[in-house]
C-alpha positions as a LaTeX table, in Angstrom:
\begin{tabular}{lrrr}
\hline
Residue & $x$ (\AA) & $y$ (\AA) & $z$ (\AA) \\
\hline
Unk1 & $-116.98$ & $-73.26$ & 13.06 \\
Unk2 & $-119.73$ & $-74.62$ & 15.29 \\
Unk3 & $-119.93$ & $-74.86$ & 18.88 \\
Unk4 & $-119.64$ & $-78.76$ & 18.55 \\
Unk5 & $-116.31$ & $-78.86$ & 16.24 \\
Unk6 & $-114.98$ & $-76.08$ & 18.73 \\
Unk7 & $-115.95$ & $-78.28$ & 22.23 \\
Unk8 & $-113.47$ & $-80.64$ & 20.45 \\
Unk9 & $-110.63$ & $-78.67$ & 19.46 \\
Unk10 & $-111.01$ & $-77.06$ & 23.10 \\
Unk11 & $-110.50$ & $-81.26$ & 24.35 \\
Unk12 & $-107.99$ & $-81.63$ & 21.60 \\
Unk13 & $-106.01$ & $-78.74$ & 23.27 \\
Unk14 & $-106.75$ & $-79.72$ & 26.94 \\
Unk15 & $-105.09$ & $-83.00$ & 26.54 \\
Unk16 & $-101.64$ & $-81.61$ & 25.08 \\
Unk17 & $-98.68$ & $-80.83$ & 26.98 \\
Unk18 & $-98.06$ & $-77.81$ & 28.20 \\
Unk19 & $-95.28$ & $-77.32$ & 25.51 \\
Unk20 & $-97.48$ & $-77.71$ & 23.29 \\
Unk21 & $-99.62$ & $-75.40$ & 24.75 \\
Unk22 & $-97.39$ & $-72.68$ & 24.63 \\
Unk23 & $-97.37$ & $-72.86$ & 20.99 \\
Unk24 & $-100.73$ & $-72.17$ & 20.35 \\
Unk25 & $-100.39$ & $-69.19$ & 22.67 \\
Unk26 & $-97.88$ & $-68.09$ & 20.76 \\
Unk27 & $-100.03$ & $-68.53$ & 17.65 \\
Unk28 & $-102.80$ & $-66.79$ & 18.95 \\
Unk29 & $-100.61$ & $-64.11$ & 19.96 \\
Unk30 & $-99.62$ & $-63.77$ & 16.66 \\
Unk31 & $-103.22$ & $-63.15$ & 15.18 \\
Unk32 & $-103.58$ & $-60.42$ & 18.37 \\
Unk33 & $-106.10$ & $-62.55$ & 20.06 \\
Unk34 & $-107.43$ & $-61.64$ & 23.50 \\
Unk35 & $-105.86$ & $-63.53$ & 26.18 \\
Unk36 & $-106.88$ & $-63.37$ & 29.96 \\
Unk37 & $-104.38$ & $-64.54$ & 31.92 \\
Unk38 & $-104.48$ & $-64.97$ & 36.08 \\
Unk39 & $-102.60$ & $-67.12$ & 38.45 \\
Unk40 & $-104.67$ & $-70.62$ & 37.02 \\
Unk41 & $-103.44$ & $-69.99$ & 33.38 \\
Unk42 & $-104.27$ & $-68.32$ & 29.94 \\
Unk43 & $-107.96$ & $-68.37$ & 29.33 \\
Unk44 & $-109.52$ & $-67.38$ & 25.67 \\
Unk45 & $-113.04$ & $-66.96$ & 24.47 \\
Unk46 & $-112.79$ & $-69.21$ & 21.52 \\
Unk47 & $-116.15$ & $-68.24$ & 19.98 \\
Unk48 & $-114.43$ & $-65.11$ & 18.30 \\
Unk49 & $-111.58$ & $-67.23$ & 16.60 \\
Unk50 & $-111.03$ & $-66.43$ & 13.06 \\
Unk51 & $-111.11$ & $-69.50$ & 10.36 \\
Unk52 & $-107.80$ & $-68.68$ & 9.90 \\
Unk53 & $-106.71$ & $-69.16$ & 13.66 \\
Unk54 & $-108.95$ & $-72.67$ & 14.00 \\
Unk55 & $-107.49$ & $-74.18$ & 10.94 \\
Unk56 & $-103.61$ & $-73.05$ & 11.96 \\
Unk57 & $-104.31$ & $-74.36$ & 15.11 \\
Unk58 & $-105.46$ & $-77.91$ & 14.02 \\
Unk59 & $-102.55$ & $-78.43$ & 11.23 \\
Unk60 & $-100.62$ & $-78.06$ & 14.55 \\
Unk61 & $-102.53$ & $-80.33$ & 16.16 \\
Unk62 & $-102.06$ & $-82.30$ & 13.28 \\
Unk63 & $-98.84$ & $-81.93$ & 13.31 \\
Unk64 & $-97.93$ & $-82.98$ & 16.54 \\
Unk65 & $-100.02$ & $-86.36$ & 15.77 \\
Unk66 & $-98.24$ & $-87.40$ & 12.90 \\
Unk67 & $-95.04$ & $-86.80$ & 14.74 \\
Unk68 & $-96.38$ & $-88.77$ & 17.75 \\
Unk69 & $-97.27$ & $-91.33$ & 15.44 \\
Unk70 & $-93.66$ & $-91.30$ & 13.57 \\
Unk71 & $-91.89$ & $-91.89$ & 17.16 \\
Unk72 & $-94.01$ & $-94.33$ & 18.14 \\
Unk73 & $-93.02$ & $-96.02$ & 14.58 \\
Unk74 & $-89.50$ & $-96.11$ & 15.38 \\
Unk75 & $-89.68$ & $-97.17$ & 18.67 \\
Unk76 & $-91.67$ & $-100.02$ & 17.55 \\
Unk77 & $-88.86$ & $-101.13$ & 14.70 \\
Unk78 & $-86.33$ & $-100.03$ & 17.12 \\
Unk79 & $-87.39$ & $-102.80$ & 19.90 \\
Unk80 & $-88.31$ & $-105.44$ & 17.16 \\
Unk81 & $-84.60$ & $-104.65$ & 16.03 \\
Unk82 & $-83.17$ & $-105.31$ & 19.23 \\
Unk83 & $-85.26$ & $-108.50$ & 19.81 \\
Unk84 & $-83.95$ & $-109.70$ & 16.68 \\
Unk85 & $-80.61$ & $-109.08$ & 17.61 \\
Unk86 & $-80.78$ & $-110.59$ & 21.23 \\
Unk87 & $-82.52$ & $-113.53$ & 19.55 \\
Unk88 & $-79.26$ & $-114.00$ & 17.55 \\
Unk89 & $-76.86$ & $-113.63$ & 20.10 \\
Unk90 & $-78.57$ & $-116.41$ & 21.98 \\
Unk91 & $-78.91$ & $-118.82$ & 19.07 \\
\hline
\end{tabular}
């Protein structure tokens, strides 16, 4: 992976939650990467990441997209449900 494609999973990752961050900590602790850690967080050099650990890291980000996307779904139907329902009540 480049050094442009990596400046925007680094962005990808800075904008998530720290929750979210966790798991990918966990995920590179899983593929033994090098983690420096001090009292302003985890830091990694991400120019040594293996294809394997870039593309398991984006089908998570992935993941957590489409799941974003899903909840934002139902909350949509949910409130047009209960408008419906209101506008019934009052009719």
């Amino acid at each position: 992976m480049n050094t442009p494609e990596l400046e925007i999973l680094k962005k990808q990752i800075e904008t998530l939650d720290k929750k979210h961050h966790i798991e990918i900590l966990k995920i590179l602790t899983q593929h033994s990467c090098k983690i420096n850690e001090n009292k302003s967080g985890s830091f990694v050099n991400m120019s040594f990441f293996s294809e394997e650990i870039i593309s398991e890291i984006q089908k998570y980000i992935q993941y957590i997209n489409e799941q974003e996307e899903r909840l934002n779904t139902a909350e949509y139907q949910k409130d047009e449900y209960r408008k419906s329902l209101v506008k019934e009540v009052k009719e």
